[in-house]
Every structure is written in structure tokens, then in C-alpha cells.
C-alpha positions in Angstrom: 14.1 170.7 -51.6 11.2 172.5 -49.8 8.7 170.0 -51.6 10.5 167.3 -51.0 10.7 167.5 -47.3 7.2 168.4 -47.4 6.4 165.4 -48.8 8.8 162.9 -46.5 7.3 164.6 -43.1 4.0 164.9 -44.6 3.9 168.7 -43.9 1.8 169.9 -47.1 -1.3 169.6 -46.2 -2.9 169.8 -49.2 -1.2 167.2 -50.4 -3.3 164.3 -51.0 -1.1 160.7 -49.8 -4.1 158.7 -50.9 -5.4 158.7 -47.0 -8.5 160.3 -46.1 -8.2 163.1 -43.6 -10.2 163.2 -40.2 -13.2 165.3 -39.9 -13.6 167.5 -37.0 -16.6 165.6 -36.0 -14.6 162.3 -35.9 -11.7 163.0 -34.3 -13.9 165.5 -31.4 -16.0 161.5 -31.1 -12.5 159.7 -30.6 -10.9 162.1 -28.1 -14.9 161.6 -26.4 -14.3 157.9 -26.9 -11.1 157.5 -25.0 -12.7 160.1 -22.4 -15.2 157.2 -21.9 -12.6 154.7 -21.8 -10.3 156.4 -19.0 -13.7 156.7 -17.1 -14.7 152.9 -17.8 -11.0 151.9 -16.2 -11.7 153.8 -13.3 -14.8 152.1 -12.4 -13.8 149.0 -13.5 -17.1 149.0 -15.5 -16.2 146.6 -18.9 -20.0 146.6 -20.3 -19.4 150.1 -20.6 -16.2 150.2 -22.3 -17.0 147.0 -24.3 -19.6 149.2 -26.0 -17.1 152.4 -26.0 -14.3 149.6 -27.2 -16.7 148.2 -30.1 -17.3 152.1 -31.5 -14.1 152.7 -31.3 -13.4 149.8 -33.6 -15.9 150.7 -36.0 -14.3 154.4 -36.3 -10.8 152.5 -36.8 -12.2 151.3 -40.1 -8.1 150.8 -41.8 -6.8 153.3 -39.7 -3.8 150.9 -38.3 -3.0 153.2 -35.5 -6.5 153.2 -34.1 -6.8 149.8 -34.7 -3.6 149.4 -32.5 -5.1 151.4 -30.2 -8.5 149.9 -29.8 -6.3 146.7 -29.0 -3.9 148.2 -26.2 -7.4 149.1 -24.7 -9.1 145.9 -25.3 -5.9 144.2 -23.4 -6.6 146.9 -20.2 -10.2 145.5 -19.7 -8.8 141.5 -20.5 -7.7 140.8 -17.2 
């Protein structure tokens, strides 16, 4: 039962799901990132956060949630 919840939450983590897992490195660059972008909304500055936006994206790669992401920001600088 133990493994089996552990697979449906995705608590092992050990377990491999076929996803690679987030370095230190990148997710300490994507916390910096939205850092940047919070700043950029403050100052209404959009050549800054297009630059910040197009890193993110890069860092997204097929990660659907930072792709998601990347978008809801992209939509904040739009108007």
C-alpha cells in the first residue's frame, strides 16, 4: 500500500517518473527570475522583463507548468 501511495502522490523520491529533476542551480535562477519579474512590474519597465520573460522560456524547455507560467507573465506586461 505504502508503495503505491508513494507512487500516486509522487512521494518516493528516488523514484524515477521519466521527468528530469531540477537542479539546485536551476530552480535558485527561476525563483531570481521571477524576483526580476515582480521588479520589472513595478517599474513598468517591459525591455527588462521581455529579456527576464525570454530566459524564462528557454528554462521552461517541456516543463508545462513553467511554460504556463512564462505565459500568465507575458499576459501582465501585454497591456
Amino acid at each position: 500500500m505504502k508503495s503505491a501511495l508513494n507512487l500516486k502522490l509522487g512521494a518516493d523520491p528516488g523514484a524515477s517518473h521519466g521527468e528530469d529533476a531540477m537542479s539546485y542551480a536551476e530552480a535558485k535562477e527561476i525563483a531570481l527570475l521571477r524576483q526580476e519579474l515582480r521588479a520589472c512590474l513595478n517599474r513598468a519597465d517591459r525591455e527588462a522583463a521581455a529579456r527576464a520573460l525570454d530566459r524564462l522560456a528557454q528554462m521552461a524547455g517541456n516543463d508545462n507548468e513553467l511554460v504556463a507560467e512564462a505565459r500568465r507573465w507575458a499576459l501582465r506586461f501585454a497591456s
